[in-house]
C-alpha positions as CSV (number, residue, x, y, z in Angstrom):
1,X,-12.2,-1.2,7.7
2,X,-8.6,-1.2,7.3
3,X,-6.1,-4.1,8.6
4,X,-2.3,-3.0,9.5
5,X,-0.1,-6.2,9.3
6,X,2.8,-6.1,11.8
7,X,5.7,-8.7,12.8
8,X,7.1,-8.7,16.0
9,X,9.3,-10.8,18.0
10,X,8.3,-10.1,21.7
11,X,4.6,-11.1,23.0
12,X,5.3,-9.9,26.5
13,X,6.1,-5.9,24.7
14,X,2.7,-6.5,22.0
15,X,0.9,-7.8,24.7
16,X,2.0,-4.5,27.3
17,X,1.3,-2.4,24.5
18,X,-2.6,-4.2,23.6
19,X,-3.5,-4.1,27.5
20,X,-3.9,0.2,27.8
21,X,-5.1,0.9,31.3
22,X,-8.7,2.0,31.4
23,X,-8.6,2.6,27.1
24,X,-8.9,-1.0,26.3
25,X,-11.3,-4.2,26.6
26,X,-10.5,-7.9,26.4
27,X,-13.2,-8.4,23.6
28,X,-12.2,-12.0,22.8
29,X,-9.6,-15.0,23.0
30,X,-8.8,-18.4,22.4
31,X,-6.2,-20.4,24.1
32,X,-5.0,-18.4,26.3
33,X,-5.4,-17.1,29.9
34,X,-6.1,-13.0,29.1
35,X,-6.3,-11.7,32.6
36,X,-2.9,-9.6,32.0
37,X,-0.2,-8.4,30.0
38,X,2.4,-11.1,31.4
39,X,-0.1,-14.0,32.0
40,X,-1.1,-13.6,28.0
41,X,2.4,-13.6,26.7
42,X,3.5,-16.6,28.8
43,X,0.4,-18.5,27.4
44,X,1.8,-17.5,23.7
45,X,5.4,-18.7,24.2
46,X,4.6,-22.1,25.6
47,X,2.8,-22.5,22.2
48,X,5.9,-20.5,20.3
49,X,8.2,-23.3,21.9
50,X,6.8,-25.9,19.3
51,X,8.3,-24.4,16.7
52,X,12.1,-22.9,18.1
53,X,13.6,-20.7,16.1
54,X,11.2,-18.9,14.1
55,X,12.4,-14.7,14.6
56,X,9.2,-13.6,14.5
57,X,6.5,-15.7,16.0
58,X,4.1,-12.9,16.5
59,X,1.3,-11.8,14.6
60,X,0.0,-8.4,15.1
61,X,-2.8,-6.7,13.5
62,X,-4.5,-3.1,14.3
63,X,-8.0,-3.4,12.9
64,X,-9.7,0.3,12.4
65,X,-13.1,1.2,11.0
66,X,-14.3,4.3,10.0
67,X,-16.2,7.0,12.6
68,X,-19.3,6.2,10.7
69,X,-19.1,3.1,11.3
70,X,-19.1,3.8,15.6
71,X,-22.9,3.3,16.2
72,X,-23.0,-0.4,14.5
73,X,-19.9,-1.7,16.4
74,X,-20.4,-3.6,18.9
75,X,-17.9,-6.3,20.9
76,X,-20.3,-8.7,19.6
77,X,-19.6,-7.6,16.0
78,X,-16.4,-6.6,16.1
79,X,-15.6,-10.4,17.1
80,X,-17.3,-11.4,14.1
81,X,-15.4,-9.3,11.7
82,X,-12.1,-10.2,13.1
83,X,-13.0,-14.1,12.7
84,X,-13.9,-13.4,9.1
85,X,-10.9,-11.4,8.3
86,X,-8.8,-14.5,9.8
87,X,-10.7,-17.1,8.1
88,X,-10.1,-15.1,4.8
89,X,-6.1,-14.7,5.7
90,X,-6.1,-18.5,7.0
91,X,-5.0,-18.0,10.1
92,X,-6.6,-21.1,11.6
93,X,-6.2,-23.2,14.8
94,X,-4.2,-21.1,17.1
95,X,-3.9,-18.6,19.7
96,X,-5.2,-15.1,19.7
97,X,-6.2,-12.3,22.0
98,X,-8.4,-9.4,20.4
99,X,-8.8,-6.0,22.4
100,X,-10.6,-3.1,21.6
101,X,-9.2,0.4,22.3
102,X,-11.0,3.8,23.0
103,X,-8.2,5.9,22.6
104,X,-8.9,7.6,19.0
105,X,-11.8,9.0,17.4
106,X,-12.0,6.2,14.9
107,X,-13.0,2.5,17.1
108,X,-10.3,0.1,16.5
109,X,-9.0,-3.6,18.2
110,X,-5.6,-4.9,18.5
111,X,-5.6,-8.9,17.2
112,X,-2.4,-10.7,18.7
113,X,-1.8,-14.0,17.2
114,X,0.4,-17.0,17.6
115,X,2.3,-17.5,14.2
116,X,2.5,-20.8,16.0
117,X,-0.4,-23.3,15.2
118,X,-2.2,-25.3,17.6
119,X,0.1,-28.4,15.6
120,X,3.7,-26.7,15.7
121,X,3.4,-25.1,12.1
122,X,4.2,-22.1,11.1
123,X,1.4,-20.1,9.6
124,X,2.8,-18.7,6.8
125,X,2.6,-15.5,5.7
126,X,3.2,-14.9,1.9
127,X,1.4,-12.7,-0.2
128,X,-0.2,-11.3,3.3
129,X,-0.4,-7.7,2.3
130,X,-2.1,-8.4,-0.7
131,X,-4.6,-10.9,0.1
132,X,-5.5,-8.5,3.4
133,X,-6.2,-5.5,1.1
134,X,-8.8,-8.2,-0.8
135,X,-10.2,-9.5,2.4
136,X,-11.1,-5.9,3.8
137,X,-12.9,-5.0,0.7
138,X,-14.9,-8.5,0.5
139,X,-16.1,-7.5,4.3
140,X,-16.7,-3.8,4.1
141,X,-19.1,-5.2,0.9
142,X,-20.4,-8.0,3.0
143,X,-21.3,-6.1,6.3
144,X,-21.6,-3.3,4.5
145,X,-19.1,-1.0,6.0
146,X,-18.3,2.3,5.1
147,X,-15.2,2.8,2.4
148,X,-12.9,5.4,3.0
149,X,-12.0,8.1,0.8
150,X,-8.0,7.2,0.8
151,X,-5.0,8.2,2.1
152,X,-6.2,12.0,1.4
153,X,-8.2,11.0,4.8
154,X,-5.4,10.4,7.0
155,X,-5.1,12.6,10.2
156,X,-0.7,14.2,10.0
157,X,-0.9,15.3,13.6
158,X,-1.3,11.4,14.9
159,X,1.7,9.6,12.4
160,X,4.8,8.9,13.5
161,X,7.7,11.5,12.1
162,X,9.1,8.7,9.9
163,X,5.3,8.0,8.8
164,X,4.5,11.5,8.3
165,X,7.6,12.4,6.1
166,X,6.6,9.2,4.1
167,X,3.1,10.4,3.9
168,X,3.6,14.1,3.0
169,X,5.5,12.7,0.1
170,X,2.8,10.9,-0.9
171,X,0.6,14.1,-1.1
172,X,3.2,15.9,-2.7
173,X,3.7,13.6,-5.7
174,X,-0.2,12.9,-5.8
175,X,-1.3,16.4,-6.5
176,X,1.9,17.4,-8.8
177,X,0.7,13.8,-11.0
178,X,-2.7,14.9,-10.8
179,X,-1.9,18.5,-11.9
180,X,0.7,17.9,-15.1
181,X,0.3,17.3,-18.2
182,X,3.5,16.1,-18.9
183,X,6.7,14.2,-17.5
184,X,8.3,17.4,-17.9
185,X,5.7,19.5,-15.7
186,X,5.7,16.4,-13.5
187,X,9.1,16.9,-12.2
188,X,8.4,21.0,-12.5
189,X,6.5,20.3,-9.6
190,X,7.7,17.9,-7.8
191,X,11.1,20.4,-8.1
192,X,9.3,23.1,-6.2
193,X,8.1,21.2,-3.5
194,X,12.5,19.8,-3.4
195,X,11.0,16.6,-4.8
196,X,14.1,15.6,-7.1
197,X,13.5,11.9,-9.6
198,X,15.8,9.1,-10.6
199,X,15.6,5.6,-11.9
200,X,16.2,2.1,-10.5
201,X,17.6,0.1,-13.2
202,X,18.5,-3.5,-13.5
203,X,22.2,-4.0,-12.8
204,X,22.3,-6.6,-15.5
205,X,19.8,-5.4,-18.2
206,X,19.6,-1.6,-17.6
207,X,16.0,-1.6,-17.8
208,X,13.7,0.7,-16.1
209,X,12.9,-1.0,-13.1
210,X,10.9,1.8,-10.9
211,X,10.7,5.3,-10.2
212,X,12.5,6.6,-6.9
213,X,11.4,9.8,-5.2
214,X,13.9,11.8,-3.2
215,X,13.4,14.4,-0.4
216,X,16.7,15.8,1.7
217,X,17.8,12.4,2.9
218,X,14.3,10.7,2.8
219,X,14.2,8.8,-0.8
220,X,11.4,6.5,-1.3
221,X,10.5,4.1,-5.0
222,X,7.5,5.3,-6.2
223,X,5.3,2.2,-5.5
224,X,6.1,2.1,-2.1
225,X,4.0,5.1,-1.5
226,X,1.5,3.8,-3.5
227,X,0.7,1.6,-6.5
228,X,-0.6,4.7,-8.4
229,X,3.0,5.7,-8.5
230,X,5.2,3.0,-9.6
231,X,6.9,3.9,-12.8
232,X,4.6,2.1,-15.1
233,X,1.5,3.2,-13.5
234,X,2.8,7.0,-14.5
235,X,4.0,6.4,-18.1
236,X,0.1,4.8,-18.1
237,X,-0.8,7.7,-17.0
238,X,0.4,10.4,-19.3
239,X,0.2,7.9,-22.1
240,X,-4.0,8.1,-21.4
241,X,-4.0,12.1,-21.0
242,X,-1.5,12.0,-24.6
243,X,-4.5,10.1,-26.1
244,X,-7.3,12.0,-25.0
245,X,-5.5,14.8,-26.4
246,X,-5.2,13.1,-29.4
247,X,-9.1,12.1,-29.7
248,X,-10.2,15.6,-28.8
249,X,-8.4,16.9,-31.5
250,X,-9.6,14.1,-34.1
251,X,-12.7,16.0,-32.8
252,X,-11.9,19.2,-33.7
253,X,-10.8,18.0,-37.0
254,X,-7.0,18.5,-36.3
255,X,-4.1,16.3,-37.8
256,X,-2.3,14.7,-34.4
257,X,-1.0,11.3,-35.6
258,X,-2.3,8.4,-33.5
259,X,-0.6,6.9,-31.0
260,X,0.0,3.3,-31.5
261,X,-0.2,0.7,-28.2
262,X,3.0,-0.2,-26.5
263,X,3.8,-2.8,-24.4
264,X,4.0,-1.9,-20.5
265,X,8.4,-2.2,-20.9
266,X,8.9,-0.1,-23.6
267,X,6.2,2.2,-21.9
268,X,8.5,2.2,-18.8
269,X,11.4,2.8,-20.5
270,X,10.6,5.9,-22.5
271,X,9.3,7.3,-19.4
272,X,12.3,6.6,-17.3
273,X,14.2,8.1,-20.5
274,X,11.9,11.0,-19.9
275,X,12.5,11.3,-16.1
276,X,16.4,11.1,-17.1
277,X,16.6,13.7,-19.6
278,X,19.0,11.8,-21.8
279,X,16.5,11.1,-24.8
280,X,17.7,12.3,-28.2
281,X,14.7,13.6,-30.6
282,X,13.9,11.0,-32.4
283,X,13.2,9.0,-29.1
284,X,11.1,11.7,-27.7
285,X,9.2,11.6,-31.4
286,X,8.9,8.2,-30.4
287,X,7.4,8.6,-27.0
288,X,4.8,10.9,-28.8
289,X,4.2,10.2,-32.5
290,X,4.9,6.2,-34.1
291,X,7.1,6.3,-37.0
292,X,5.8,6.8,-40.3
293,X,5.4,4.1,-42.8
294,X,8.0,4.6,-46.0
295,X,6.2,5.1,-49.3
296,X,7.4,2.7,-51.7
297,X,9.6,3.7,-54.8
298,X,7.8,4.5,-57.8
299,X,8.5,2.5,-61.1
């Protein structure tokens, strides 16, 4: 079960787009007359009016499951789900309209909802994406529903060309991470597939603020194609292979100094310095061995 969060501004063109003619059902609804596209949307913005002003009033979620999942969904449970993923985002006391579409492989529902409580408030959205990806676990566990191997899963021939360039990059800078052993061979890789690397900085401090990814025109920061690339999460990584290194060869009975903990920034920053190319040797000693300790004078 996965939940895509999207803001729009029109319920009479989310509302068109939910009501597919002979590939959806009305599964479920509260206050609001769901005979049709235009009846539904009208319902919504007499509610919307209670709170004037607000850009994007509605609340659209696709709701998919896996195709193992198809023999256990029913309306009846689909309803269910979609109530406890709402309770878990808060979305309380207003209007909705849930429909189920048969147009993919995978079963799926479209959940429309008024941003616009039952009382005039607006239902506020922060920290959405992050509680949703919390709440879908929690269910799968609870109904237990199947997990998804990942984004490795995804179907190319059915994104959008903006979604599948974002995508493809994704893949690209997966299996190059994945196959180096190094920042070095990182960007080796990433080079042959015409993945070039640079670093956001802070325009006030300098420091290594992410990692950003860049294609032809198409550039992308790391952690926007997933949190397993974000700048930190890849100096983690090749910090972890650098110290398995290390404990293998402790093994063997070789002399490979050991490296001492750093704190996530200065991680970071060596890395981005890495990335960059503009480290001098002793700070690339430093991203590998810790400095020695000076033996005091003899007297």
């Amino acid at each position: 079960m996965t939940a895509k969060i999207l803001m729009r501004q029109s319920f009479s063109r989310t509302t068109n787009y939910v009501f597919k003619d002979g590939r959806s059902e009305v599964i479920d609804s509260r206050g609001i007359l769901a005979t049709d596209p235009l009846t539904a949307a009208s319902s919504f913005n007499v509610q919307a009016m209670l709170h004037p002003g607000v850009k994007r009033p509605v609340g659209h979620i696709c709701i998919s499951f896996h195709p193992d999942d198809t023999s256990k969904l029913t309306n009846d449970l689909m309803v269910e789900l979609c109530e406890a993923w709402m309770k878990g985002m808060g979305i309380l006391d207003t209007q909705y309209l849930l429909v189920r579409h048969y147009d993919t492989k995978h079963p799926h529902m479209h959940l429309v909802f008024n941003r616009i409580n039952d009382y005039g408030e607006l239902i506020p959205d922060k920290m959405w994406y992050v509680r949703n990806e919390r709440v879908c676990k929690e269910i799968k566990r609870r109904y237990g529903l199947t997990f998804s191997p990942g984004k490795q899963s995804v179907n190319l021939d059915r994104l959008r060309t903006s979604d599948r360039r974002r995508y493809q990059m994704y893949l690209d800078v997966k299996s190059a991470l994945g196959e180096a052993k190094s920042f070095a061979e990182f960007q080796a890789l990433l080079s042959k597939n015409g993945i070039s690397v640079s670093i956001k900085r802070s325009s006030k401090t300098n420091n290594a603020q992410g990692v950003i990814f860049t294609r032809g025109d198409y550039s992308v920061k790391g952690s926007k194609l997933d949190r397993s690339l974000g700048l930190g999460r890849i100096a983690k990584h090749f910090q972890e292979i650098r110290q398995t290194e290390q404990r293998e060869a402790q093994r063997l009975h070789m002399t490979i100094p050991e490296q001492e903990p750093r704190s996530e920034s200065k991680v970071r920053d060596l890395a981005a310095g890495l990335f960059e190319g503009n480290l001098g040797k002793s700070q690339e000693q430093d991203m590998k061995d810790p400095p020695k300790k000076k033996k005091g004078l003899k007297r």
